[in-house]
N, C-alpha and C positions, 0 to 999 in steps of 0.2 A: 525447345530443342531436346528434350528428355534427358537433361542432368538428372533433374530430382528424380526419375525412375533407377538411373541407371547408378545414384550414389544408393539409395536405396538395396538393389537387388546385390549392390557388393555387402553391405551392411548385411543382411539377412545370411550371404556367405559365411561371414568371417561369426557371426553369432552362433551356426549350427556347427562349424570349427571347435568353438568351446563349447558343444555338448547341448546344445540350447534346442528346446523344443518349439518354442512357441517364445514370440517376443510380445511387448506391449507395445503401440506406438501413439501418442495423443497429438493431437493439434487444436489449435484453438477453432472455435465453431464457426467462425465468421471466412477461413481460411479454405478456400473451395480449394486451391490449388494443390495443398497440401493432403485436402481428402481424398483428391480423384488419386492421387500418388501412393497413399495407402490402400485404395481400395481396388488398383488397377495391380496390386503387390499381392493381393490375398487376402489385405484386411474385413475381417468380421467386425462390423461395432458392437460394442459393448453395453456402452452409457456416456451421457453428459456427467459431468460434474462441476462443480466451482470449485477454482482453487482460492481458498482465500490468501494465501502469501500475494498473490498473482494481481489479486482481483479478476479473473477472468474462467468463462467457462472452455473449458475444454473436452474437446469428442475423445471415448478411448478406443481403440481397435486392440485385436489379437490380432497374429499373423502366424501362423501354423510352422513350422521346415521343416518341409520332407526329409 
């Protein structure tokens, strides 16, 4: 239904409101729904990582604001 895009592109508003250039956003790797959502936003990946608190790897994205 595009919730997650459209809670998203409010979130990226209300970030360049305070000044913010560029946000981080991670999701875990296994979580497609979650990438296409970042990546349909403007996300650039970054890197994997493992979080150890988590036990889990997570994808990172940048996302630019114009």
């Amino acid at each position: 239904k595009g919730y997650a895009g459209r809670m998203l592109r409010d979130c990226l508003k209300v970030c360049k409101s305070f000044g913010l250039e560029r946000v981080l956003i991670t999701c875990l790797v296994e979580n497609e729904a979650s990438r296409k959502t970042i990546l349909a936003n403007g996300g650039v990946y970054e890197k994997t990582m493992f979080c150890e608190r988590d036990g889990v790897y997570l994808e990172r994205y940048w996302i630019a604001l114009p």
